[in-house]
N, C-alpha and C positions, 0 to 999 in steps of 0.2 A: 601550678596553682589551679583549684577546679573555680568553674567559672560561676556567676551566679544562677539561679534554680528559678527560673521562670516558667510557667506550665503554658501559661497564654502564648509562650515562642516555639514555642515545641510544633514542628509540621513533619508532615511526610509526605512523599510523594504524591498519597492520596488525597490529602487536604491538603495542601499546596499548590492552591491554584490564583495566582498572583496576574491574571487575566480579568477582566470584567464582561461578564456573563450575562445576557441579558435572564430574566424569567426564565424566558422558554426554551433557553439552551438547560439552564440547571434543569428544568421538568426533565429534557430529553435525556440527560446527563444522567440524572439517575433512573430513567426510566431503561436505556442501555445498559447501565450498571445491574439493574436487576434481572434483566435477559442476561446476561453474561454469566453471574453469579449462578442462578436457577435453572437455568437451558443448558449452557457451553460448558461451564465446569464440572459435570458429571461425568460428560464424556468425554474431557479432554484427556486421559491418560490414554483409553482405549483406541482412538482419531491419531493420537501422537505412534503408539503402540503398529497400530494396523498401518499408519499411514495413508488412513481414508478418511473424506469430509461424512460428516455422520447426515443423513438427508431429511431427519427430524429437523433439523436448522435449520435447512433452507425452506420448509415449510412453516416454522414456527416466523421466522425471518420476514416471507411471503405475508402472514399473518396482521404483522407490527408495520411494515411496510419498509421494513430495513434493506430489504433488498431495490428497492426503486427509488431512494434516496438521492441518489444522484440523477435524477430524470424530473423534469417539472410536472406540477399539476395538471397542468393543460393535456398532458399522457397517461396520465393515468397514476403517477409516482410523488414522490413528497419532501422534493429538493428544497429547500426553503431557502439559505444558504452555504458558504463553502465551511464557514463554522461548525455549521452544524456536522457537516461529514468530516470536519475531524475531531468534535467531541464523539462520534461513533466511531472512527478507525482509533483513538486512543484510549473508549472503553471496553471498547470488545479485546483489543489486542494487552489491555490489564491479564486479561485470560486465555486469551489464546490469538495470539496476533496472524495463526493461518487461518482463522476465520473470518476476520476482516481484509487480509487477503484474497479470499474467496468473493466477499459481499463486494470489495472495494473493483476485481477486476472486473465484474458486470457491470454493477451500476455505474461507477465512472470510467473506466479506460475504455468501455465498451457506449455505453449509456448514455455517458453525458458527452462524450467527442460528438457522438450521432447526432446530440441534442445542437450542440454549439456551432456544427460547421454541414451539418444534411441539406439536401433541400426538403421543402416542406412536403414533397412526398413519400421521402425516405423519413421521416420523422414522425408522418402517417402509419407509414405499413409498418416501422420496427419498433417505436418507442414504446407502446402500451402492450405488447405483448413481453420487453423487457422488462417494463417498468412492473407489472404482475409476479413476475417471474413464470411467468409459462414458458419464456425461450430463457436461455444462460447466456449470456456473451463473453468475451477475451478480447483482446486484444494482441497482435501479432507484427512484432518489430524486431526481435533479436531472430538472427540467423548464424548458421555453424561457422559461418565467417564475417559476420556483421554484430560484434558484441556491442565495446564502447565506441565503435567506429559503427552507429545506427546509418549515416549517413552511405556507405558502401554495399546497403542493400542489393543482392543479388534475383532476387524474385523480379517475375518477367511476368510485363501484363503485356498481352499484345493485341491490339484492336484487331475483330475479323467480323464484319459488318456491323451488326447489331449487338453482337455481344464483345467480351476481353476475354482472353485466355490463360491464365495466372499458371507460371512455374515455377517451383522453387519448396523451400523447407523452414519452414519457422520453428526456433529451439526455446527451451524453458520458457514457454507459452503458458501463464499461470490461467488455469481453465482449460484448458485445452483438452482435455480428457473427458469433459463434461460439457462442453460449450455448445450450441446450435449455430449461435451467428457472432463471427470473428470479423474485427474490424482488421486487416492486411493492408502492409504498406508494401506497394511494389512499383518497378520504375515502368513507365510507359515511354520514357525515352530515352533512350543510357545517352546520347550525343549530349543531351542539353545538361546532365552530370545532376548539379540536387533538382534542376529545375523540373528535371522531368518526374521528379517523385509525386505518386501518387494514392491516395487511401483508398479503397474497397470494400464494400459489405455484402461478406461471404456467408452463404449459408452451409451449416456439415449435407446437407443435400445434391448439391450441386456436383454435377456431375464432376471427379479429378478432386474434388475434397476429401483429402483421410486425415482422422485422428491418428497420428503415428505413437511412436514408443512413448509411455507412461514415463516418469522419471523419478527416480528413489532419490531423494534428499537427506543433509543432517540434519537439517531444521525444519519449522513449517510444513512440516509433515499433516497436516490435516487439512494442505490446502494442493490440489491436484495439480501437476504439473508436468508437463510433455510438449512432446510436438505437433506439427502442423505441416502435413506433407502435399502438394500442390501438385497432382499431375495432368497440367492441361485441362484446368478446373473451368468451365466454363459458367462465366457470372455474365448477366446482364448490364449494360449500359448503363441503364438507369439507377444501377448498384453504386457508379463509380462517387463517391464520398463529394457530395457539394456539386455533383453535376460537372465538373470542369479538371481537364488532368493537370499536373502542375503542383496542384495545391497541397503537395504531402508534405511539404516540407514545414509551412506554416502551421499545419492540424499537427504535425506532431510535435513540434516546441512548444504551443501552444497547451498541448495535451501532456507534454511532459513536466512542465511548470507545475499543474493540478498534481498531477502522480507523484512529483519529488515534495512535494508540500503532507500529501495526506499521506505518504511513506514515511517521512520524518513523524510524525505524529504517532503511527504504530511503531514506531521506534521507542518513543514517549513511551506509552502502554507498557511496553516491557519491562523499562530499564526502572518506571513506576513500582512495579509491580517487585521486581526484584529487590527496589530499596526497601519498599515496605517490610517483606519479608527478613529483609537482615536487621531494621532495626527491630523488631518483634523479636526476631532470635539473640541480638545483643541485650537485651534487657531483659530475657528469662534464662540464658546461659548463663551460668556462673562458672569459672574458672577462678582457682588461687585461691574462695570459700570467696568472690566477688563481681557481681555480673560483670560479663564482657564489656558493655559497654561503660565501666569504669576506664577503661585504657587506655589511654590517650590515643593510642596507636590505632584503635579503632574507630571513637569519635574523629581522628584527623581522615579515617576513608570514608566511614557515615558523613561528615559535612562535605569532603568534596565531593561525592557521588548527589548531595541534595545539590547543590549549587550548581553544575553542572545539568543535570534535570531542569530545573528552576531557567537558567537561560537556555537551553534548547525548546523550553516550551513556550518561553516571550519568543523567541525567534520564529516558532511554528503557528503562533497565533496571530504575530503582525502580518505572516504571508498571508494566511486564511483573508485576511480583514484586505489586503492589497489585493487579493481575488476576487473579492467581493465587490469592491470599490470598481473592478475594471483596471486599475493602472500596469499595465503591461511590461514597460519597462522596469519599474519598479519590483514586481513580482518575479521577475526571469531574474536577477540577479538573488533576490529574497531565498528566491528555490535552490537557487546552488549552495546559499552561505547556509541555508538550517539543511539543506540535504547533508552536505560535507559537518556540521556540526553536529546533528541532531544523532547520524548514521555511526559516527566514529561514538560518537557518548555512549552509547548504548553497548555497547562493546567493553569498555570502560567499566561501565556500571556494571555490568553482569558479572565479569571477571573478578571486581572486586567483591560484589554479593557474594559468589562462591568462595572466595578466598577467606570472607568471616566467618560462614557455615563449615569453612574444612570440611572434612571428611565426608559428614552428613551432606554436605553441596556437593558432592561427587556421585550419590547416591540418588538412583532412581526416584527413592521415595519421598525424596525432597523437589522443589521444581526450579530449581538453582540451575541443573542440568540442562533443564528442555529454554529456560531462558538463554543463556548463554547459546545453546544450538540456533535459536530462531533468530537470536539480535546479529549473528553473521554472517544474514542474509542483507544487511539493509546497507553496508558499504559499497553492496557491489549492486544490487539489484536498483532501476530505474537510472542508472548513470553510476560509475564507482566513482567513489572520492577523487580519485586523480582526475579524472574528467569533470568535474566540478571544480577542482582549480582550476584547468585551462579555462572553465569558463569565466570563473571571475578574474582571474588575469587576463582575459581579453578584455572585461569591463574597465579594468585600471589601465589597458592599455590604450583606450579609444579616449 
């Protein structure tokens, strides 16, 4: 039976946004939206194509101040709140989610860790040179034996008077290839096991710092990715993150809660993106001499692919708001259930995008393809779904 014909119910990913938005998010909301549209999307075939960050962006970016977003005022940058960086990470990544990849691992995994856990001198010397973007930062946690097991870090800092001595290899280091100053977690005490984990602010200068091998990816190909090769890097004391060793373990849960929140949200972006385009092509396709989307068959994967979106992005925006609020416990749990939700959807949604575009979604010249390649980054990258259950099963277990 077809159902009744109301036009006021009709949404899409685009306009579907069932969040409450103050002003000055919708200003910034369309204000991202028309960078993305005017800047990103001309050269996203070529960035995807070449598998290089196009560097008119990071100057246009520099510009807008998008790139310093995640760094406060007081440095130079225009963090406001966590909201705000993810109505950026979910419109940039509408268009090209390695480009908020790119902005996302300076300004926050880089940026705002510095911001939230430095001492006030380390927030001196690094934040406004970040927050400008004159320097690029990354962030450095996964090792060739340290994936979803972050905690079995292998990288060696070892105190020798005044300064630490960092050995070791950081793998798919998003930035990495382009970065100046990398925030590295490494142990300072393997006897004490997580306690003696510790964070670092390393410059590509520093003596024993190399950019190692670039890395070819299927997806997010416009956002650089490589290694970080450590030999007997010598960093200053004054470098070591918050002044006190120890504390790597809390900077990075801490730092991973924001990452698994604004990763879910480029997740969003995509899977956005994708729906729109299939319902656009269900309703100018015609097959049988009647658009596609007469068929039930295809309204039954158009709605579950909205509704699916529609709760992954109430999920992505209560985290935001429990960021913002400060409530911690709250948030660490918040981040696994839309990480594991939001990461697996997009996946979901993509597959099924392509499956209503057939053919033409197999095809380069549709962007069905480069969706589906980039949403198969977001289950595994900042924690993979299975390690997000153990975490909320340990929540149901306490």
């Amino acid at each position: 039976m077809e159902g009744p014909k109301d036009p006021g119910l009709v949404h899409t990913g685009e306009d579907a946004m069932h969040v409450d938005l103050s002003e000055e998010h919708q200003i910034l909301k369309e204000t991202v939206r028309r960078f993305a549209q005017q800047e990103i999307e001309p050269r996203v075939a070529a960035m995807d194509r070449d598998e290089a960050f196009d560097e008119y962006l990071w100057d246009k970016g520099r510009d807008l101040g998008f790139v310093g977003m995640g760094i406060g005022t007081a440095y130079g940058g225009s963090f406001s709140d966590y909201v705000s960086l993810g109505v950026m990470a979910e419109e940039v990544s509408r268009v090209d989610a390695g480009v908020a990849v790119v902005f996302g691992a300076h300004s926050v995994l880089c940026g705002n860790n510095i911001e939230r856990n430095g001492t006030p001198e380390q927030k001196d010397r690094y934040l406004p040179r970040l927050a400008s973007g004159e320097r690029r930062g990354c962030m450095g946690i996964t090792e060739p034996e340290a994936g979803s097991d972050a905690l079995s870090i292998r990288t060696r800092a070892k105190k020798d008077g005044s300064v630490y001595v960092l050995s070791g290899t950081k793998m798919f280091i998003s930035n990495a290839p382009i970065a100046d100053t990398a925030l590295i977690y490494a142990t300072t005490d393997p006897s004490r096991g997580h306690a003696g984990l510790s964070a670092f602010i390393v410059e590509k200068d520093f003596p024993g710092y190399n950019r190692g091998r670039s890395l070819s990816k299927l997806g997010l190909r416009s956002s650089p990715t490589g290694e970080i090769v450590l030999e007997d890097c010598v960093v200053p004391e004054e470098n070591l993150l918050g002044g006190e060793e120890g504390k790597g373990l809390s900077i990075m849960f801490s730092g991973l809660d924001v990452e698994r929140i604004l990763w879910s949200c480029q997740a969003l972006g995509i899977a956005g993106a994708a729906f729109d385009a299939s319902l656009r092509y269900a309703r100018e396709r015609r097959q049988f001499s009647q658009a596609l989307i007469s068929f039930q068959m295809i309204q039954d994967k158009l709605a579950s692919m909205l509704v699916e979106i529609e709760a992954a992005r109430l999920m992505a925006y209560q985290g935001l708001v429990c960021l913002d609020r400060g409530d911690r416990r709250r948030t660490r749990m918040l981040a696994a259930q839309v990480k594991l939700y939001a990461c697996e959807m997009v996946n979901r949604v993509t597959t099924e995008a392509l499956q209503i575009h057939g053919g033409y979604g197999y095809m380069k010249e549709f962007p069905l393809e480069r969706y589906l390649r980039d949403g198969r980054a977001y289950a595994i990258g900042a924690g993979t779904s299975e390690i997000q259950k153990l975490i909320i099963g340990g929540y149901l277990m306490a």
